[in-house]
C-alpha positions in Angstrom: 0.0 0.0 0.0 1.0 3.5 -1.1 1.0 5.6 1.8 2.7 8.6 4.1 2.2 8.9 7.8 2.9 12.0 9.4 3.2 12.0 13.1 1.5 14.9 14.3 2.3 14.6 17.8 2.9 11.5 20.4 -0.4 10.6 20.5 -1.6 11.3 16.9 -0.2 9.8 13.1 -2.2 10.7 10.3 -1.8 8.1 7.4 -2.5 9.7 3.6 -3.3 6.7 1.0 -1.9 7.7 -2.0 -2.8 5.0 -4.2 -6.6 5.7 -2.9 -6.1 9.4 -4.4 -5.4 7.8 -7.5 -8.3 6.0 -8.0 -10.5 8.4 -7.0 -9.0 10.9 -9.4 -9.3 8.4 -12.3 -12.7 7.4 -11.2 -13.7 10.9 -11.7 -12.1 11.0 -15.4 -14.8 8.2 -16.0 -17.8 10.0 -14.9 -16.9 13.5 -16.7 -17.2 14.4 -20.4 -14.5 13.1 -22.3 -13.9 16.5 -23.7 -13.4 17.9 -19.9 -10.0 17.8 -18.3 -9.7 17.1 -14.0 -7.9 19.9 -12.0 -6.6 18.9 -8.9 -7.6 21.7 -6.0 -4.4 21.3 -3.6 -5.1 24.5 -1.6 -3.7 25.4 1.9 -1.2 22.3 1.5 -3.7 20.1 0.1 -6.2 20.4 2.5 -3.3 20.2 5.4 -2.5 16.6 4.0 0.9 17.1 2.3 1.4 19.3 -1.0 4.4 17.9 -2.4 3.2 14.4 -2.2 0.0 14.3 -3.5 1.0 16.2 -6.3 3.7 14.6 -7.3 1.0 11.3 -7.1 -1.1 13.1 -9.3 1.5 14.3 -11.9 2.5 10.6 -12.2 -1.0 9.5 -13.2 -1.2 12.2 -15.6 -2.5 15.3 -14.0 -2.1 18.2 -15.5 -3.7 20.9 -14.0 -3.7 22.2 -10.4 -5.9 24.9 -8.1 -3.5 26.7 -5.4 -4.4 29.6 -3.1 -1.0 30.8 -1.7 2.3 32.5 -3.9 4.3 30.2 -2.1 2.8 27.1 -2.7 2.4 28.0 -6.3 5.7 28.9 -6.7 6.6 25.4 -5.0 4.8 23.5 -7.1 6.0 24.6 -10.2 9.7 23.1 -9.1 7.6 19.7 -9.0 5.9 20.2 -12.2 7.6 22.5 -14.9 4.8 22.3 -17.4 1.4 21.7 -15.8 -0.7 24.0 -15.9 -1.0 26.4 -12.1 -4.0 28.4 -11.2 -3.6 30.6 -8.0 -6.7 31.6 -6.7 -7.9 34.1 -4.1 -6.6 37.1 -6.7 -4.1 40.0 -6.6 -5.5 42.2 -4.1 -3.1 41.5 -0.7 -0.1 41.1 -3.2 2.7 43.1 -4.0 4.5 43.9 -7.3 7.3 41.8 -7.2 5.3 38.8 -5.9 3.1 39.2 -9.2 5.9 39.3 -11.4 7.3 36.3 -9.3 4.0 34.5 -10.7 3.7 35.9 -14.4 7.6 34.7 -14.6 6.7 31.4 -13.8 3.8 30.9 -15.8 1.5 31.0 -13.0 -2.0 32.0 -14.5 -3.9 34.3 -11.8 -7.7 34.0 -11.0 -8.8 37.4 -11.3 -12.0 38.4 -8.9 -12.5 42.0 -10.0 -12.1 45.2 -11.9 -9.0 46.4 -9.3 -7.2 43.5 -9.7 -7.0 43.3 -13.1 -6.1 47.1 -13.2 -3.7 46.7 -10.9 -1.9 44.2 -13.4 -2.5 46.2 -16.2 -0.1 48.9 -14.6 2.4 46.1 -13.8 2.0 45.2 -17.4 3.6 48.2 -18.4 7.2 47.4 -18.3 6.6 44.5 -19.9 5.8 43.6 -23.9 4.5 40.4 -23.2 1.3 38.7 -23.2 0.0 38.0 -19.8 -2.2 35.0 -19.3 -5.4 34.9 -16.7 -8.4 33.5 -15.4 -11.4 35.8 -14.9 -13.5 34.9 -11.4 -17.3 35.5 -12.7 -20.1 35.8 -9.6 -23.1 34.0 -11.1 -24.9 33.9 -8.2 -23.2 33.1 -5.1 -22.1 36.7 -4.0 -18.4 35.9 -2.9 -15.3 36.4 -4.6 -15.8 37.3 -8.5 -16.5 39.6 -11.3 -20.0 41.1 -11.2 -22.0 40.5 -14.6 -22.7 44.3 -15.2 -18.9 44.6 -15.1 -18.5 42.0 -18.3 -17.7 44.3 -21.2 -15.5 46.7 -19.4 -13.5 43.7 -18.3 -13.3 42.3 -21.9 -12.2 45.5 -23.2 -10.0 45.8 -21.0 -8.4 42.8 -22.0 -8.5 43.1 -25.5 -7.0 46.8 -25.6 -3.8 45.4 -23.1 -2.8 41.6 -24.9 -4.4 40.6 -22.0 -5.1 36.5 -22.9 -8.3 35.5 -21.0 -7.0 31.3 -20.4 -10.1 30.5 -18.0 -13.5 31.8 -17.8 -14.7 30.5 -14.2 -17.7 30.4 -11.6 -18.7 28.6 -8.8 -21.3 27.2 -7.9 -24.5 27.8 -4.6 -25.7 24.5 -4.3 -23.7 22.4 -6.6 -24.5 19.2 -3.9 -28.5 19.5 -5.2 -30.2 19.4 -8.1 -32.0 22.8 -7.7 -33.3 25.7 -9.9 -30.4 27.8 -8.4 -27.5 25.7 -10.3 -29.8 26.1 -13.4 -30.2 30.0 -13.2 -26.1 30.4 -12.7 -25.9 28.1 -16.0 -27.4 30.3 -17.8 -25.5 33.3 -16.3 -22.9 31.7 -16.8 -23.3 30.7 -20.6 -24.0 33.7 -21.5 -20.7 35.0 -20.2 -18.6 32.4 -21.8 -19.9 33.6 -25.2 -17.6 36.1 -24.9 -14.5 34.3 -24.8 -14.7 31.5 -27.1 -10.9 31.0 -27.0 -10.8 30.1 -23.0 -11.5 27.1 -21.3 -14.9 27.1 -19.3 -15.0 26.1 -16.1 -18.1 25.7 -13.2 -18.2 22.3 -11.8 -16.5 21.2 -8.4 -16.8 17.8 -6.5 -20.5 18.0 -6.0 -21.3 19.4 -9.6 -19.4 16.4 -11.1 -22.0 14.0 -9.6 -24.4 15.5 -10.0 -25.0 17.7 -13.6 -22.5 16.4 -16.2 -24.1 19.6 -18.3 -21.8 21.3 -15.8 -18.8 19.8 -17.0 -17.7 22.3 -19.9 -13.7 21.8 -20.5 -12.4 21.6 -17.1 -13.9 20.0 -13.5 -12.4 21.2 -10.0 -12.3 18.6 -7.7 -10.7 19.0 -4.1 -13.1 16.8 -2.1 -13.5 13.8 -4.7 -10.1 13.4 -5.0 -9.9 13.2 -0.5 -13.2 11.3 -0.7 -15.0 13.2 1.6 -17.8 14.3 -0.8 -19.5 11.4 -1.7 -20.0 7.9 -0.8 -18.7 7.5 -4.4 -15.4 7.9 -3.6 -13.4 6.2 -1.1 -11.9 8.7 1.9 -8.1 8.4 1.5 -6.7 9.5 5.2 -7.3 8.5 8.3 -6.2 9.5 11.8 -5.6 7.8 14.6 -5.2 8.6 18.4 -3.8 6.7 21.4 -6.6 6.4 24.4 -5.0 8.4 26.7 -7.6 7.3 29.6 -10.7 5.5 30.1 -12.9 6.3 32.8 -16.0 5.5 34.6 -18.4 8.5 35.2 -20.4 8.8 38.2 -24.3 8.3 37.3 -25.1 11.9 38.6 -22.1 13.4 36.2 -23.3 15.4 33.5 -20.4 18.4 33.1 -17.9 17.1 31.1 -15.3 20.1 30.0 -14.9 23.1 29.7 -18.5 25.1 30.7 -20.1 21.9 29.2 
């Protein structure tokens, strides 16, 4: 068995199955559109389970395409894979010049949430000739992080007057784990967004959305909970953790305060 066991204290080993993560990657390669591609979302260290050896699984078994939310582990990751393709999330906002340029030199694409961040690249681009590559963030529905709708044709202008290439067109979804009118409505948003970027791959669906609406699907899936197995009883939960009893005691039968203010 393929696995890695980190001790996390005395007490406590965590055990990662690695060939589990695997098959649940290529089980969700089976259940997709065989025009759509699987991107692996590895953020905050992959879910605290280990970065650098999951991915490295993954790139073995022919993923291709990764998620991130941090420079650093972006930047990390490209040392283990030199031509997969790296999405950082979470935008520009809360990051500085030289950290952008630390991305665009890497080929790094950046999810772009709004109108400032892309104008803040824009007056990085400056200095520079060449053609920068992102993802634009749409809000279809869920009122997070993205691009508002009525902002649409600024942003593609914006993009066409600077040699600004739009790689990924992007949403997410409200309620992607049922089938409700909701995911239906942000489809349709959603569609009529794409139309104006028929060059970039289209992208919607995460774990829940790749059960559950292969209409969803478009070029590219995100998956982060299939890939653990902690989604769905579909696929098969690929850590587990285990604790020493410290101590086993008998209550009294008029006990009922058991911690803190409990």
């Amino acid at each position: 068995m393929n696995t890695k066991n980190f001790i996390i204290n005395e007490n406590c080993l965590l055990k990662i199955n690695l060939n589990t993560i695997c098959l649940n990657y290529k089980k969700i390669q089976k259940n997709i559109s065989k025009t759509s591609i699987v991107s692996a979302v590895l953020k905050s260290n992959a879910y605290g389970l280990g970065l650098s050896y999951i991915a490295a699984k993954l790139i073995e078994i022919g993923c291709n395409s990764f998620f991130l939310n941090s420079i650093r582990e972006t930047l990390h990751l490209r040392k283990i894979c030199k031509n997969s393709d790296i999405y950082l999330l979470n935008g520009l906002v809360n990051i500085n010049h030289k950290d952008i340029k630390k991305v665009l030199d890497k080929n790094i694409t950046p999810v772009i949430n709004s109108l400032e961040e892309l104008e803040k690249l824009i007056k990085l681009k400056k200095s520079s000739d060449d053609c920068i590559k992102i993802s634009l963030h749409f809000d279809t529905g869920i009122n997070r992080l993205g691009i508002r709708q009525h902002e649409l044709v600024k942003i593609k202008d914006i993009c066409e007057q600077n040699d600004i290439e739009v790689k990924c067109v992007m949403s997410h979804l409200i309620a992607s784990d049922e089938k409700t009118v909701l995911n239906k409505e942000q489809k349709k948003k959603f569609d009529e967004i794409t139309k104006n970027f028929p060059n970039a791959i289209f992208s919607i669906s995460n774990s829940n959305a790749i059960i559950n609406d292969k209409s969803m699907n478009y070029d590219m899936v995100r998956s982060g909970g299939n890939i653990f197995g902690v989604t769905s009883k579909e696929f098969k939960q690929s850590f587990a953790l285990y604790a020493r009893v410290l101590q086993i005691a008998k209550a009294e039968e008029n006990l009922n305060h058991f911690g803190y203010n409990s």
